[in-house]
VOGU-3710 file (C-alpha; in Angstrom, 3 decimals, decimal comma):
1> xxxxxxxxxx> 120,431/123,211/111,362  118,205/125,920/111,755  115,140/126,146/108,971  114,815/128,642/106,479  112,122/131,284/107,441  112,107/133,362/104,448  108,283/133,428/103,111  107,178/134,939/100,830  103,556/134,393/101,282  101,495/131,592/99,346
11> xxxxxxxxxx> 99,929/128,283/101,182  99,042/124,670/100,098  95,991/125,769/98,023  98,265/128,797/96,237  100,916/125,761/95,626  98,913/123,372/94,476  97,346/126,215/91,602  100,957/126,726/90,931  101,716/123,594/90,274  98,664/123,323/88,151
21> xxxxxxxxxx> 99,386/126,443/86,340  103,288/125,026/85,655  101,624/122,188/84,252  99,292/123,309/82,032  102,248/125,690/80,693  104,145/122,994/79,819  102,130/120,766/78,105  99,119/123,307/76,502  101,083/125,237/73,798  102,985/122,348/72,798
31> xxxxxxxxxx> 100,249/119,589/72,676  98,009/122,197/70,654  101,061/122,301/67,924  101,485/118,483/68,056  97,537/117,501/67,648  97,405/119,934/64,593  100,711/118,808/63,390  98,694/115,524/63,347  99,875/113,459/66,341  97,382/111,677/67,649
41> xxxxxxxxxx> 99,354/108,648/70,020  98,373/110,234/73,073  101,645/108,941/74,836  103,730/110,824/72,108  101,081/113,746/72,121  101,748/114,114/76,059  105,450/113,074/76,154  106,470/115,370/73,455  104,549/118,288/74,669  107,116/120,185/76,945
51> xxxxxxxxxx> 110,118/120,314/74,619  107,712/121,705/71,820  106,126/123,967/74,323  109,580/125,556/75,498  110,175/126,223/72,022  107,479/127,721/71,514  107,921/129,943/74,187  111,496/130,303/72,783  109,758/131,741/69,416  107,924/134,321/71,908
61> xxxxxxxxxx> 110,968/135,616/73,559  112,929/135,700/70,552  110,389/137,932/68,928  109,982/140,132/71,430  113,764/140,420/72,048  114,023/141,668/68,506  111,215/143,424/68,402  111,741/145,433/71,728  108,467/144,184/73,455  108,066/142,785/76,727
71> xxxxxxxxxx> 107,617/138,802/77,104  104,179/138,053/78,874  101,904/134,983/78,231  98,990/135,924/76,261  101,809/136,613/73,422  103,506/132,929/73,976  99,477/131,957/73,866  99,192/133,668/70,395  102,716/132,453/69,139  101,286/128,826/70,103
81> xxxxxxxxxx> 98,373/129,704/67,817  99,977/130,685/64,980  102,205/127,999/65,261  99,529/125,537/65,647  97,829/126,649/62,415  101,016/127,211/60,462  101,433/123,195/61,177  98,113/122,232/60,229  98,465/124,639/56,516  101,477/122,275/56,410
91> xxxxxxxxxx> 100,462/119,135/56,819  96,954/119,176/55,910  94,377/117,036/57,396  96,286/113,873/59,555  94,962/110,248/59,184  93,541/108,424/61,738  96,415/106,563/63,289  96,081/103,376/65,836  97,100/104,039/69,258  97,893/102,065/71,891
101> xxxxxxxxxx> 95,627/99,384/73,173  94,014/99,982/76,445  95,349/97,776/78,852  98,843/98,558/78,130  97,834/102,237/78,298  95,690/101,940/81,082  98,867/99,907/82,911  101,308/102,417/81,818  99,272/105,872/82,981  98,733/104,530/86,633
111> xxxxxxxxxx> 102,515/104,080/86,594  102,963/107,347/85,609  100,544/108,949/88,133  102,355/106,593/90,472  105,426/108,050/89,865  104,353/111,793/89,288  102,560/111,446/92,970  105,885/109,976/94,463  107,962/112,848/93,220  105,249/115,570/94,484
121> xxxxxxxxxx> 105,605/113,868/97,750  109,095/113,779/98,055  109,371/117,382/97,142  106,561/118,311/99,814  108,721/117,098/102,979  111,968/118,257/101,488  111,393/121,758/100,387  108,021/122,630/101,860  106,066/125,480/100,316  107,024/126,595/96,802
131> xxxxxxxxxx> 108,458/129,941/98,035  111,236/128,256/100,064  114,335/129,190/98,288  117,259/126,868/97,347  120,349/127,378/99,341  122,345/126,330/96,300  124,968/128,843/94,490  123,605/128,034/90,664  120,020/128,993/91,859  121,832/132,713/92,289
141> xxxxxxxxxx> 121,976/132,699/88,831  118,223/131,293/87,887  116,369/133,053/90,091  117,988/136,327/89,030  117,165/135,475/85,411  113,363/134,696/86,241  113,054/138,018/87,837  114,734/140,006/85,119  112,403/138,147/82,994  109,199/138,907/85,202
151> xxxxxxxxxx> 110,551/142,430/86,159  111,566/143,589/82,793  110,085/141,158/80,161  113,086/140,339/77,990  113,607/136,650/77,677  115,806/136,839/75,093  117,827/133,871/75,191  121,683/135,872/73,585  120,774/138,528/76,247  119,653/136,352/78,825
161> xxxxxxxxxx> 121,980/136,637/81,410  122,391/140,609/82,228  125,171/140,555/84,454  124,317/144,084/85,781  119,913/143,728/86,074  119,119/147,465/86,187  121,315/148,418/82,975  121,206/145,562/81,011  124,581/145,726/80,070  126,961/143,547/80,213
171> xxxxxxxxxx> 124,509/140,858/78,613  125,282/137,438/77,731  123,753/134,342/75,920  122,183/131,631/78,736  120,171/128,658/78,274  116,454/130,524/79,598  114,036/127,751/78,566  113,522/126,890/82,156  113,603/130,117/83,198  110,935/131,821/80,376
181> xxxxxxxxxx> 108,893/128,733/81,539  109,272/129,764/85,209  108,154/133,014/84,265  105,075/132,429/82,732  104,584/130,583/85,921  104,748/133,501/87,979  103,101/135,652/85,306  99,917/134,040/85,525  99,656/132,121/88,766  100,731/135,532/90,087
191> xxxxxxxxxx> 103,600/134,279/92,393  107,203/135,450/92,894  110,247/133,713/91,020  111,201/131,696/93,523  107,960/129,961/93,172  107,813/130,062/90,017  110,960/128,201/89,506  110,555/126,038/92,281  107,326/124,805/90,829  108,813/124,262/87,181
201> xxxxxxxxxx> 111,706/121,907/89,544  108,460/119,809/90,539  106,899/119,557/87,338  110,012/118,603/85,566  110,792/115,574/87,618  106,892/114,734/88,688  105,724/115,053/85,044  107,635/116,253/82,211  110,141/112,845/82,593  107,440/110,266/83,660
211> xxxxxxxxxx> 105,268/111,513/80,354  108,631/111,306/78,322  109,796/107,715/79,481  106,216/106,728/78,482  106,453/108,169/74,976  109,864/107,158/74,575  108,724/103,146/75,380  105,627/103,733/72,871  108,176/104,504/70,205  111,376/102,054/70,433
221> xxxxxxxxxx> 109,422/99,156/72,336  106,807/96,597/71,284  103,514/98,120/71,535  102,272/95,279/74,451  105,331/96,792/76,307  104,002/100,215/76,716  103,507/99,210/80,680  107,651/99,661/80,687  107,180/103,216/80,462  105,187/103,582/83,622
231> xxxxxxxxxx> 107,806/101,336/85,522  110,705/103,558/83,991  108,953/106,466/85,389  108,352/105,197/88,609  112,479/103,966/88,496  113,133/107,869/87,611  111,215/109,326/90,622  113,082/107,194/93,255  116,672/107,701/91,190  118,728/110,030/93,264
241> xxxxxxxxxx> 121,254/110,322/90,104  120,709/112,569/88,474  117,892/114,870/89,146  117,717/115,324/92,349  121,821/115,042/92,555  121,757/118,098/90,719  119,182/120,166/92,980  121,867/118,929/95,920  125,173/119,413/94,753  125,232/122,690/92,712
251> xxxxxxxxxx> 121,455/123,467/91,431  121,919/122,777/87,920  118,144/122,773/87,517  118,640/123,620/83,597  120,906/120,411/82,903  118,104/118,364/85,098  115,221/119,642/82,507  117,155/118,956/79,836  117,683/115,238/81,212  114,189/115,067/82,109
261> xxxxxxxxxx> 113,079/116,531/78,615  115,144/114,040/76,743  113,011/110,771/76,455  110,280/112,601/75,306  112,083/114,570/72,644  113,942/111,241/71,662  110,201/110,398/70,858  109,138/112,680/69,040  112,169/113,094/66,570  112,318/109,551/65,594
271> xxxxxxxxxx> 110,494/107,843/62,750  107,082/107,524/63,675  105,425/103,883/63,887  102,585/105,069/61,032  103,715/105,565/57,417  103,411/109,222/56,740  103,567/110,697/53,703  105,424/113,583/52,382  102,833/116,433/53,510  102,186/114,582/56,478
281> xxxxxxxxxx> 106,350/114,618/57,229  106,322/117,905/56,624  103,235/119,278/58,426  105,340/117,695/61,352  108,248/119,737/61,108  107,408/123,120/62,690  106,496/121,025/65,744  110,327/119,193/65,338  111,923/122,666/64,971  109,968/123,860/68,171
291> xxxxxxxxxx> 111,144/120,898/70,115  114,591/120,787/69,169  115,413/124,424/69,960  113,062/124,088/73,287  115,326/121,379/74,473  118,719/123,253/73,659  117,429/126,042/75,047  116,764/124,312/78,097  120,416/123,394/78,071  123,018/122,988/75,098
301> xxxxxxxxxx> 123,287/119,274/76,554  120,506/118,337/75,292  121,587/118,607/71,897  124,085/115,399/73,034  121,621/113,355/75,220  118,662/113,832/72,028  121,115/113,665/68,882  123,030/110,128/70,627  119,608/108,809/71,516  118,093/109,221/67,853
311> xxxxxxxxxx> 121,094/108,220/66,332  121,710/104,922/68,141  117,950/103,395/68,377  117,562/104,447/64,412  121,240/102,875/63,893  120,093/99,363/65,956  116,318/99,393/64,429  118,400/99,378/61,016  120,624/96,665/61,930  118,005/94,513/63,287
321> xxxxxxxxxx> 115,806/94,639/60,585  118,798/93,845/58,039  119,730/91,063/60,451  115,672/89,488/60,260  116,115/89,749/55,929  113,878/92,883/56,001  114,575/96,101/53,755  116,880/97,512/56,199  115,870/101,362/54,865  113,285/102,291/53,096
331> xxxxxxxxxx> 111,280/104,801/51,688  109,376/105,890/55,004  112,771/106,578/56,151  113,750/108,572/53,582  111,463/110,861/53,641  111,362/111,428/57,551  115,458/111,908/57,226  114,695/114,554/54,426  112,239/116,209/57,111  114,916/116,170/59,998
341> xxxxxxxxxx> 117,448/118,021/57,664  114,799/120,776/57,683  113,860/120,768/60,779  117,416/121,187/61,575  117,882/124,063/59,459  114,890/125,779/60,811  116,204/124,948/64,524  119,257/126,403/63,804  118,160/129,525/62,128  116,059/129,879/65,379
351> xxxxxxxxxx> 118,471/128,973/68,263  122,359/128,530/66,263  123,489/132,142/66,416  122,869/131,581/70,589  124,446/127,837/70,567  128,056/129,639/68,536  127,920/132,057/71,233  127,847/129,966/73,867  130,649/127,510/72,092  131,902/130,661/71,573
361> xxxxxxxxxx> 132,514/131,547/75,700  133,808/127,811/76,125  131,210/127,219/79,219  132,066/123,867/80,309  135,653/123,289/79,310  137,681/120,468/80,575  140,600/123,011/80,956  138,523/125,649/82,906  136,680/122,863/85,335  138,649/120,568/87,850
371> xxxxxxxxxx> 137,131/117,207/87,280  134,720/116,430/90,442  135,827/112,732/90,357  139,786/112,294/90,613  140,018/109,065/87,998  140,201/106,138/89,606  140,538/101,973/88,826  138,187/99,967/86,245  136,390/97,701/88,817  135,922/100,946/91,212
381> xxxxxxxxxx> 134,485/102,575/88,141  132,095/99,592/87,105  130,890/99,724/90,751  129,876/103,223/90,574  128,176/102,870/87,133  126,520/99,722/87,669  125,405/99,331/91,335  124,034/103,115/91,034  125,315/104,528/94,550  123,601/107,711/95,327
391> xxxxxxxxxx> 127,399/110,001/95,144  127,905/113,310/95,657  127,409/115,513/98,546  124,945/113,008/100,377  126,902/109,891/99,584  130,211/111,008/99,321  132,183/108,000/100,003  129,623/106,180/97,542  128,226/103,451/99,770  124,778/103,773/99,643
401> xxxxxxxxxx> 123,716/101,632/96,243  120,297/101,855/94,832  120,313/97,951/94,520  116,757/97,797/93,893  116,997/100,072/90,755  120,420/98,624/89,900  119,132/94,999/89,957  116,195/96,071/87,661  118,424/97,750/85,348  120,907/94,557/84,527
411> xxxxxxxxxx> 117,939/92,435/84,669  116,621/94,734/81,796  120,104/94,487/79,940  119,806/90,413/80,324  116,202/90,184/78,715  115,876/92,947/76,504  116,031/91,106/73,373  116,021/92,338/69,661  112,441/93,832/70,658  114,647/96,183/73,241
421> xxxxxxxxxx> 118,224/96,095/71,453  118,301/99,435/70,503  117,602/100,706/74,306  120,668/98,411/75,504  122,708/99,608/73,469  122,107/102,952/74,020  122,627/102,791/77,781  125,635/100,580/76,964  127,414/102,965/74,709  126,814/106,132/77,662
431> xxxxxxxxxx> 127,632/103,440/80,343  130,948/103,038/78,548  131,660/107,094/78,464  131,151/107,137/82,077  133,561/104,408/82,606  136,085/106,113/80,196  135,786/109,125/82,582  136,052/107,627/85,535  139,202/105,831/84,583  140,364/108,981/83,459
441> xxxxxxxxxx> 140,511/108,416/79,757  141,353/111,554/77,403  140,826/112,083/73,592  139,458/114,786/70,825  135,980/113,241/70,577  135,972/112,438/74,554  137,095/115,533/75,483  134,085/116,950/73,587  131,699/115,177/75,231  133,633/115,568/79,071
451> xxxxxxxxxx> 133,641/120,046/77,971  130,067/119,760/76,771  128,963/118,103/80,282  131,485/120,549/82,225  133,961/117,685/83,175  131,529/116,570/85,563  130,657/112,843/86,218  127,329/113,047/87,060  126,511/115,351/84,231  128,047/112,569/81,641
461> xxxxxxxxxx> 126,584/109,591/83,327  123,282/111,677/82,732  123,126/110,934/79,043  122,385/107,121/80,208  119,734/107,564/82,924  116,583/107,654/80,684  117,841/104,532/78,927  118,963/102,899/82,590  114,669/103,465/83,526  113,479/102,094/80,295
471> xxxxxxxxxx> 115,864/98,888/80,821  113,944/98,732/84,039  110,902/98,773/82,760  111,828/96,197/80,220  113,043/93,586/83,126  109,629/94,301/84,846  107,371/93,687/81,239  109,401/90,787/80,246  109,003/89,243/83,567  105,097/89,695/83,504
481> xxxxxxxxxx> 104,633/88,081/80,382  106,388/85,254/81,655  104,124/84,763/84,871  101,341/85,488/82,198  102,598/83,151/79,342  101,614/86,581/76,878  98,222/86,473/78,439  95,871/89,464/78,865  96,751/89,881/81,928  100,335/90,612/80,967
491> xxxxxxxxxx> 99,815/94,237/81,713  97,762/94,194/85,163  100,768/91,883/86,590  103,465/94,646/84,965  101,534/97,495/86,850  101,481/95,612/89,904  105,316/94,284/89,995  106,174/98,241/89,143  104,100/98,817/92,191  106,632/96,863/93,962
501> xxxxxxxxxx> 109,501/98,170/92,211  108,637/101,506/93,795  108,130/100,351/97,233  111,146/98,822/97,121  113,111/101,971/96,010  111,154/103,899/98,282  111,760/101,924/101,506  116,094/101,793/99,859  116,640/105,264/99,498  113,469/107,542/99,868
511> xxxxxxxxxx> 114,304/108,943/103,277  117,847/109,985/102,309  116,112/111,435/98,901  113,721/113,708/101,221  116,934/114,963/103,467  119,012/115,858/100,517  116,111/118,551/99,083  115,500/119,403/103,216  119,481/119,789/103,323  118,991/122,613/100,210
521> xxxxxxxxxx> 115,922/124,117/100,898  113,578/123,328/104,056  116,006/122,822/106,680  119,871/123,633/104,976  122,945/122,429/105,737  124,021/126,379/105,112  122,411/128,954/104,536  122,384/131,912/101,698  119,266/133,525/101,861  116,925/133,758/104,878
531> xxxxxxxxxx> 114,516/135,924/107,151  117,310/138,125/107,738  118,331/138,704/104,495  114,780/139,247/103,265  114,277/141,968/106,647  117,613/144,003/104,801  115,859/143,733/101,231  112,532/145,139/102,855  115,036/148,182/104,045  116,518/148,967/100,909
541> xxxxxxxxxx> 113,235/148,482/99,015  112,093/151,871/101,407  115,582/153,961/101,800  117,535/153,197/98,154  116,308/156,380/95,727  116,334/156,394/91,863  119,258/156,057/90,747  121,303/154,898/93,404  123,053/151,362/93,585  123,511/148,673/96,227
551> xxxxxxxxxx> 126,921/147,300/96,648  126,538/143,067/97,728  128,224/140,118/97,865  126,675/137,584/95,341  127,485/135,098/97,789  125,080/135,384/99,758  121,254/136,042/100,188  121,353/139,590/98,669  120,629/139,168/95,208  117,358/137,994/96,449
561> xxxxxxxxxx> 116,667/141,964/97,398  116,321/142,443/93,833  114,218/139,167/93,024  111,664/139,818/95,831  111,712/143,843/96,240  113,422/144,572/92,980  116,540/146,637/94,880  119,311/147,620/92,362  122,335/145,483/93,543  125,330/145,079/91,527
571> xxxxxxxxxx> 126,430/141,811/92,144  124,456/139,232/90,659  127,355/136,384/90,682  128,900/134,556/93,502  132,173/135,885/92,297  132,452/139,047/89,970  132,917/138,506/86,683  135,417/139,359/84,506  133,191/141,451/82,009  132,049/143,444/85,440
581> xxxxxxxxxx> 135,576/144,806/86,212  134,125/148,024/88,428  132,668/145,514/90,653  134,887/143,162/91,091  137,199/146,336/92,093  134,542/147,296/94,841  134,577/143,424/96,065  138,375/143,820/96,910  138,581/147,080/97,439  135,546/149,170/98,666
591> xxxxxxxxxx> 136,658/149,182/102,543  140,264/150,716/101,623  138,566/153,800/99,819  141,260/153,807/96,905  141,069/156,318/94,618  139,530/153,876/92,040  137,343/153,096/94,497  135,756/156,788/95,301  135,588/157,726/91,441  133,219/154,168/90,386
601> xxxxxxxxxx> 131,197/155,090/93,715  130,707/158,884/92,485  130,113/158,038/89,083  127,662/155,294/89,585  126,299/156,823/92,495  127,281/153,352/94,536  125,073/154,657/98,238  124,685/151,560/100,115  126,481/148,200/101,165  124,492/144,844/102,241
611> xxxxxxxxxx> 126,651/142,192/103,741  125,635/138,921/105,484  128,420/138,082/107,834  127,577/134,592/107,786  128,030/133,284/103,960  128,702/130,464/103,064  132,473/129,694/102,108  133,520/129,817/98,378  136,813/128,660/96,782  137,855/130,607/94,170
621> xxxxxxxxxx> 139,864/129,520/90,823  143,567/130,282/90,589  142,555/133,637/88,453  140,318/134,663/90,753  142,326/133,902/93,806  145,134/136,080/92,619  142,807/139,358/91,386  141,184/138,836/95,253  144,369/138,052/97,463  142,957/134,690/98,471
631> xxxxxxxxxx> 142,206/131,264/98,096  138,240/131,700/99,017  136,196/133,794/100,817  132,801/133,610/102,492  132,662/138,052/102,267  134,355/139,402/99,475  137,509/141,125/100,868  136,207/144,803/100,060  133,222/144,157/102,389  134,531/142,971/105,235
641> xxxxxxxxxx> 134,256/144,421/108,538  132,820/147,586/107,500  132,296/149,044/110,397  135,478/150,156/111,616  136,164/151,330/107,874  135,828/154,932/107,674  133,195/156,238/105,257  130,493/153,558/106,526  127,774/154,074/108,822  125,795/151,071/109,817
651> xxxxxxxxxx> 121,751/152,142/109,316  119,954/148,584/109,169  120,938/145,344/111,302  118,956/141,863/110,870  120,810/138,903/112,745  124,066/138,766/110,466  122,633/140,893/107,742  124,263/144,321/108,131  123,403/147,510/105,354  125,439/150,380/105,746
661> xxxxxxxxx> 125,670/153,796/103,897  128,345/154,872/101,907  128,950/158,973/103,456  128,536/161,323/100,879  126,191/159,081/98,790  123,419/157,896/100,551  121,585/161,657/101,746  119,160/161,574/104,465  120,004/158,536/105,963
//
């Protein structure tokens, strides 16, 4: 493996301001709308801070989508103001509510800073500094919609996704949470969109989940408990499934946000512990609205993992309590339920029209997406869910179990208790879709859930993982008051043993955690973008006039020309797509000069090709395969071997990078 020597400038001090800036970002805006929605649990406050902030920034880009006005952050600033105020007209003046007592707090935050320091570490030896690019082939797609974001400032979330970036046009809808996030990243920390988005990938895993898990144990476990939070989050930065699975096998960095986003969403959209009454329900929810379309604009998953999770601890808490002789529902319910059918309404009014048209395109339907697991026997399937191997491209034969984690986990099942029903029977329930996949089960309301996670395992198996930490954390708490007989020092002993839970993960799997990101970005197991194709981008930056277009391959490392240098290239997709029918004409046929060919060229003024000889392969599906002439390609056929084509002259040559002009197009070069 050779390592990846694209930089785009930056150093550790740069990074670590990034980082900073990415935090801040996500947790400012929202926090400012929670405290004057009157939230005052600082565990909820923090947890349910990014989803909130995300839609707020969702409110920002819709606006200025409408409106015709660029996206920038001193308007997602002001949107968080009004927002903040328009909660606090609401809801009036909040009462005092108790928080959390201090030891358990104290307990729980070094956990988290635990945790959020393991994650930043892991990232720092496997990717390196924050402009290192991912090698993966969904990271194409994100880092394009950053920069069209940053380059053009429309973040509108129907329009999101502009297959051709210098026209606009063909548009579609895309989940751009993430990527509006990103950035305002870049925006204000003044860095390119690979940084940006690289430091939003940190900051999800490092602190938007550890702050989550921590909310999400303030709310469905006994206050003295809080300490299970801070082991859950130190269980989720040592987990290889499903975050940083996802950064491996395909970077589906949106899906991992929305998984990482979940707990603390869960949170915030339950019943509070404090009795609130009907101004004080409704002053919270704007803030509800905001965090519900944040998260589904994140990713449309995370309308599943939040909706299951607030359904089934509500459905358990109600059960339990009519099991104990206690008024099973009750007023304070009532009235939060009458709040949650508003806050849906106002979610939807911001954020439906995008979720129907992305329904709409069928994204991740079973009958469009090969399973990525062929089904296979119950106890084979019980071992993968329960023993937690790491999977996918690093594991593939599924050998290496995370028994550490895995151990915790049953433990947690085993002692959880009515005080921790309703989080084992939430991971149970998920637990038992994954096994229904894996065996190969098939259904209407299955098949829903297998298309809305794009008939992926991993992706289903997600829904569980912030319930699998929390179960954890529970096995670790339960154990400490145990050794502590309830004593004071119930919490002290929980930090500690999480402590040890996190060594133990560490020393299990932490090394094979670091190689995975290295394998991606650092020092890749392939390669799409590197120095060579950034030397070719630097070229057309200084040759390509206004008005002229660069054929590519989206394949490979040039659609990075137009994130870093801004170079008009037309494909922006590893494989054409079917709304883009010139270029998918010029990926077959450009070399043959067909008749089609020359007219697109001269009417678009098409004046220069960049190939990089040395793509990565790509199997193509059956439609695709038969419009191209083959199974897969690593250079579409159309740009292969250009130069003994006639009509190309090769100008520019980098390692495998060639650029050649099209005769008759490109003048003067």
């Amino acid at each position: 493996m050779n390592p990846v020597t694209v930089v785009t400038g930056g150093s550790a001090a740069q990074d670590a301001l990034t980082l900073l800036v990415a935090a801040l970002w996500v947790l400012v805006p929202g926090a400012a709308v929670l405290a004057a929605a009157g939230v005052r649990r600082l565990p909820l406050l923090l947890g349910g801070a990014p989803t909130v902030s995300i839609g707020v920034s969702t409110v920002a880009a819709s606006a200025t989508g409408a409106t015709g006005t660029r996206f920038t952050w001193w308007g997602v600033l002001a949107a968080a103001l009004v927002l903040a105020v328009l909660s606090r007209l609401v809801g009036g003046r909040a009462r005092a509510a108790e928080g959390p007592a201090r030891g358990p707090l104290l307990a729980g935050g070094v956990l988290v800073l635990a945790a959020a320091a393991t994650t930043c570490e892991l990232f720092r030896r496997g990717v390196g500094a924050l402009s290192t690019p991912s090698q993966e082939h969904d990271t194409i797609t994100h880092t394009l919609i950053t920069a069209r974001i940053l380059r053009t400032g429309d973040a509108a979330p129907w329009r999101a996704q502009a297959i051709d970036v210098v026209t606009g046009t063909p548009a579609q809808y895309y989940p751009d949470g993430l990527h509006q996030w990103a950035a305002l990243v870049a925006q204000s920390a003044r860095v390119d969109a690979v940084s940006g988005l690289n430091a939003t990938s940190v900051v999800v895993l490092a602190l938007v989940q550890t702050l989550g898990l921590l909310a999400l144990a303030d709310r469905v476990l006994p206050p003295r408990w809080l300490p299970a939070g801070g082991v859950a989050a130190v269980a989720a930065s040592l987990a290889y499934q499903p975050l940083l699975a996802m950064h491996h096998d395909s970077g589906a960095l949106p899906n991992a946000a929305a998984v990482a986003l979940a707990p603390g969403a869960v949170a915030l959209v339950l019943p509070p512990r404090e009795d609130l009454p009907w101004r004080g329900v409704l002053g919270r929810v704007p803030a509800l609205a905001l965090a519900c379309a944040g998260a589904v604009t994140v990713h449309p998953s995370a309308a599943l993992t939040v909706g299951s999770g607030v359904a089934g601890v509500w459905v358990v808490e109600v059960v339990v309590r009519a099991g104990h002789r206690q008024r099973p529902v009750g007023a304070r319910d009532g009235r939060w339920l009458a709040g949650l059918v508003v806050t849906g309404a106002l979610a939807g009014a911001l954020v439906g029209t995008s979720l129907l048209q992305a329904a709409s395109a069928g994204g991740g339907s079973s009958s469009r997406f090969e399973r990525d697991i062929p089904a296979e026997s119950l106890p084979d399937a019980l071992h993968r869910v329960l023993t937690l191997p790491l999977q996918g491209g690093i594991d593939p034969t599924w050998t290496q179990e995370q028994w550490v984690l895995a151990v915790a986990v049953l433990a947690g099942v085993v002692l959880a208790g009515r005080k921790a029903a309703p989080v084992a029977v939430v991971w149970a329930v998920w637990s038992a879709f994954a096994v229904a996949y894996l065996v190969g089960l098939r259904g209407p309301g299955l098949d829903l859930v297998w298309d809305s996670a794009w008939n992926s395992y991993y992706r289903v198996a997600a829904h569980a993982s912030p319930w699998a930490w929390t179960l954890a954390g529970v096995a670790v708490v339960r154990v400490a008051d145990r050794l502590t007989r309830g004593g004071r020092g119930a919490p002290a002993v929980a930090a500690v043993l999480g402590v040890a839970l996190l060594a133990g993960a560490a020393s299990e799997s932490a090394p094979t955690e670091v190689r995975a990101l290295r394998e991606r970005y650092a020092d890749p197991a392939y390669e799409r973008i590197d120095a060579d194709d950034q030397a070719a981008a630097r070229y057309l930056a200084s040759v390509v006039q206004p008005g002229q277009r660069v054929m590519n391959s989206g394949n490979d490392g040039s659609t990075y020309a137009y994130v870093l240098q801004g170079v008009p290239v037309l494909a922006t997709t590893a494989v054409p797509l079917a709304s883009q029918p010139d270029v998918r004409v010029l990926a077959r046929d450009l070399r043959a000069r067909t008749p089609q060919v020359l007219q697109i060229v001269r009417r678009d003024d098409v004046a220069w090709v960049v190939v990089d000889a040395l793509a990565p392969g790509l199997p193509l599906r059956p439609a695709d395969a038969e419009f191209f002439g083959v199974p897969g390609y690593a250079v579409p056929p159309g740009l292969v071997d250009l130069d003994s084509a006639p009509g190309f002259r090769r100008v520019f040559t980098s390692g495998s990078v060639g650029v050649w002009a099209i005769e008759g197009q490109a003048q003067g070069s």
